[in-house]
C-alpha positions in Angstrom: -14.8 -7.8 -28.1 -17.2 -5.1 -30.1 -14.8 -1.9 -30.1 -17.9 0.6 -29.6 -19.0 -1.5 -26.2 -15.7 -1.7 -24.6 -15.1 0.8 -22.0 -10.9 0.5 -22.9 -11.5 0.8 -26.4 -13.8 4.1 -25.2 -11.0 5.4 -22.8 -8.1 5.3 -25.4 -10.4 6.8 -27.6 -10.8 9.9 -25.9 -7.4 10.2 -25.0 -5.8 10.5 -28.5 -3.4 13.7 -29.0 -5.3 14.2 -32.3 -6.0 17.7 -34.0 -9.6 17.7 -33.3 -11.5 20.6 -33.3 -13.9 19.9 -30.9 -11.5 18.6 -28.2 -10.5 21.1 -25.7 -7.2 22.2 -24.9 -7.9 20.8 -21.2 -8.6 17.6 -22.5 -5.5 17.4 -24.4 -3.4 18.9 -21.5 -5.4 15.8 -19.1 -4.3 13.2 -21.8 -0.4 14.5 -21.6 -0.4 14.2 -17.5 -1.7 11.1 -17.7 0.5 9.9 -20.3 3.1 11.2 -18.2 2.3 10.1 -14.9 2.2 6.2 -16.0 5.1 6.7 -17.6 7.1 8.0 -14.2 5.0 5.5 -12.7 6.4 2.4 -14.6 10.2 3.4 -14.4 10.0 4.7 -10.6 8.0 1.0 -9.6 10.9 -1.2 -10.3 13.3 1.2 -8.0 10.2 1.5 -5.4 9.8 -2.3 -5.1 13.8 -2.4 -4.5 14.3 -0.6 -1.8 11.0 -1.9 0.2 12.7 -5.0 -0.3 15.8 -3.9 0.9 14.7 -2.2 3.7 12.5 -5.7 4.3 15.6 -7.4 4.7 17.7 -5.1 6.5 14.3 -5.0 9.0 14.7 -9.2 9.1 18.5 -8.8 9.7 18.0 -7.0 12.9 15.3 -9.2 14.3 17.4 -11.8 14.1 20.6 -9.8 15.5 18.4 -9.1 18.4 16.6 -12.5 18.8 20.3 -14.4 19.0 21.2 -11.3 21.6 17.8 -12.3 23.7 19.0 -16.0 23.7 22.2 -15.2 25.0 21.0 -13.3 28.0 18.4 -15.7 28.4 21.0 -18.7 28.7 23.8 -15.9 30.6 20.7 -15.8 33.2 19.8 -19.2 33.1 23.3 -20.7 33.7 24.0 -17.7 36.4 20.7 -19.2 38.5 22.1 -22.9 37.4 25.9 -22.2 39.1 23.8 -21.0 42.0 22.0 -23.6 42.8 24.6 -26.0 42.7 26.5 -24.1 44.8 23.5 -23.6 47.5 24.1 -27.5 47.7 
């Protein structure tokens, strides 16, 4: 890959904290706020991904806590309408 046709190679480039004269104090200020912002973006992801998962699995707990409380009702109904019937005979 040609370094003066790659777009990556063009970005890093003109992102350097160099002493240039002709780069702006904006563009220096830009390059440290990016710089910064992946870096709290790379350690915060791990701890992000975490607790999505956690709170995935504390979602899946429940469902299930609540479907096994649904098919107890359901059978509590069922054998209510069963007891019933046989005593209707």
């Amino acid at each position: 890959m040609n370094d003066r046709k790659s777009w990556l190679a063009r970005t890093f480039r003109g992102r350097r904290l160099d002493r240039n004269p002709l780069r702006r104090r904006s563009d220096r200020a830009e390059s440290v706020v990016a710089i910064v912002s992946m870096a709290v973006f790379a350690i915060a992801a791990p701890f992000v991904v975490r607790a999505a998962a956690a709170d995935a699995y504390l979602q899946a707990q429940q469902a299930r806590a609540t479907a096994v409380a649904t098919r107890q009702e359901v059978s509590a109904v069922l054998n209510r309408r069963r007891m019933a019937a046989w005593d209707a005979e």
